[in-house]
Every structure is written in C-alpha cells, then in structure tokens.
C-alpha positions as a Python dict, from the first residue, in 0.01 Angstrom:
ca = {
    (1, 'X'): (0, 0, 0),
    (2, 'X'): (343, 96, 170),
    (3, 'X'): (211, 62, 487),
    (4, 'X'): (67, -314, 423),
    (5, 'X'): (410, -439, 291),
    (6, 'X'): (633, -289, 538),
    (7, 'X'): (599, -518, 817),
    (8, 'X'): (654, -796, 600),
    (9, 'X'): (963, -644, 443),
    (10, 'X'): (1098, -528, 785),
    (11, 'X'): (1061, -924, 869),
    (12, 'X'): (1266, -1000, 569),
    (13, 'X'): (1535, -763, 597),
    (14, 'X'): (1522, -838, 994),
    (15, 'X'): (1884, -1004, 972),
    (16, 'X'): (2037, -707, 731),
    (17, 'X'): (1918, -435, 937),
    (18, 'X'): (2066, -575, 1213),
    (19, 'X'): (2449, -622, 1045),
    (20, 'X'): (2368, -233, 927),
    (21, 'X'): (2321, -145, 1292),
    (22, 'X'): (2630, -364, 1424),
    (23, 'X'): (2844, -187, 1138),
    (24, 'X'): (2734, 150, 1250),
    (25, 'X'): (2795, 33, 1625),
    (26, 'X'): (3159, -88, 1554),
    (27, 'X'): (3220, 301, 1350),
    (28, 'X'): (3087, 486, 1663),
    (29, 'X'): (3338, 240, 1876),
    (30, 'X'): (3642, 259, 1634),
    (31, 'X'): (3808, 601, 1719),
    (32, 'X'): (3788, 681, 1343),
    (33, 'X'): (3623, 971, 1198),
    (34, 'X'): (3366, 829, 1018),
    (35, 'X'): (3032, 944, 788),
    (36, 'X'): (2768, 694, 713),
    (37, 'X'): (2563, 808, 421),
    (38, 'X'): (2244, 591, 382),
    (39, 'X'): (2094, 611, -5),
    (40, 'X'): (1725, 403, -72),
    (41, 'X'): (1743, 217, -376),
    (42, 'X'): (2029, 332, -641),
    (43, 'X'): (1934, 394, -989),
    (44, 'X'): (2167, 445, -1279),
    (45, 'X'): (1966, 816, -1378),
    (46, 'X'): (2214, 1103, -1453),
    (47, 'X'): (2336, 1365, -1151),
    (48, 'X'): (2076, 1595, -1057),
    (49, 'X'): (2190, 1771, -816),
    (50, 'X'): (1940, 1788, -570),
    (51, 'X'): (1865, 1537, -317),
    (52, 'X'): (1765, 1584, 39),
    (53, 'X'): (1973, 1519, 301),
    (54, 'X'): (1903, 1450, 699),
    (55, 'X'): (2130, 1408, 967),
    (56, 'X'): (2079, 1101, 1213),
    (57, 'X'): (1747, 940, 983),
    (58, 'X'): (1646, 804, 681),
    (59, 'X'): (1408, 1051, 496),
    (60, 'X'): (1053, 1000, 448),
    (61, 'X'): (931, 919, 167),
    (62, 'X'): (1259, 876, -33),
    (63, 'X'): (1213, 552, -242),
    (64, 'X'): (1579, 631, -483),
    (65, 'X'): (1811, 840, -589),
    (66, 'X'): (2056, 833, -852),
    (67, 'X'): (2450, 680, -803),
    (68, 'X'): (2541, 977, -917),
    (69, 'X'): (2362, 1203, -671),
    (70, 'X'): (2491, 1006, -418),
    (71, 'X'): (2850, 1008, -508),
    (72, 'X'): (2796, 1387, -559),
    (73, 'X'): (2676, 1404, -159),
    (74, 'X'): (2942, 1244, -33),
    (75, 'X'): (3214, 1434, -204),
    (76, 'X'): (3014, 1743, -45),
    (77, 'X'): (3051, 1574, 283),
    (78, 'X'): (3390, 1547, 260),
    (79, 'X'): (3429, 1917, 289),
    (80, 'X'): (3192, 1967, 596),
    (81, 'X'): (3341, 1907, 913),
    (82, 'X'): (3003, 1895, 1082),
    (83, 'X'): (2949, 1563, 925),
    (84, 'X'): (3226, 1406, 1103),
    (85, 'X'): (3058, 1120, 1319),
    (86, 'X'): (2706, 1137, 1149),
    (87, 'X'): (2514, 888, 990),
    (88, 'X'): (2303, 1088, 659),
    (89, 'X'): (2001, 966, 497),
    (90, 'X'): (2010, 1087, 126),
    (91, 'X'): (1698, 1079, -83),
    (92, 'X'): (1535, 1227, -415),
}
C-alpha cells in the first residue's frame, strides 16, 4: 500500500521538499556548524530511549517517533563532534 501512495504524496509534498532541500543548501553554504536532524511524523508517546539513527538519510521504514525521543537525540548530538555538518534521520 506504501508503495501505491508514495508517488502521489511525493507530488504533494513536491513544493516542501524542495524548501527542505534549499534550507539544507543555505546550512551547508552558511559557515555555521550546523546538525539537521530529520524525525517522520512526531507523536506525543513518552521517551523511549531507543530510536535509530542514520547519518546522511532518512531511515527505512520509520513512520514516527516520539517528541521526546527526538529531543533526547539531539541533546546526544550536541555532545558528538562527529555530527557537526550532518544531516540525521531519526526513527522508531
């Protein structure tokens, strides 16, 4: 079913995508240090604590993840230099 609706959602979310891509294009540009971390859907569930994380892609397969997971990732982040720079898909 995913794999009917995703062309037509792609189509929708044409003109979003693209301001997500021109935002990412003006961090790279900026001289800033920078992380981009890029949650699916938010939920309100409680922190869990474990969430999968990629460098550089979304993650297959990840359709949410809680606020507080993702608030919890980026705080870890902020301790990792290797993030510096990186754009991080987050998922359940």
């Amino acid at each position: 079913m995913r794999h009917l609706f995703s062309p037509l959602v792609k189509t929708a979310l044409r003109k979003h995508y693209a301001d997500l891509a021109r935002m990412e294009d003006v961090l790279r540009d900026s001289g800033l240090d920078w992380t981009v971390v890029r949650p699916p859907k938010l939920t309100d569930e409680p922190l869990t604590g474990t969430y999968r994380m990629a460098y550089g892609q979304n993650l297959r397969g990840g359709w949410d993840i809680s606020r507080a997971d993702v608030a919890h990732s980026m705080l870890r982040v902020l301790k990792q230099p290797e993030t510096i720079k990186q754009v991080i898909g987050i998922a359940n």
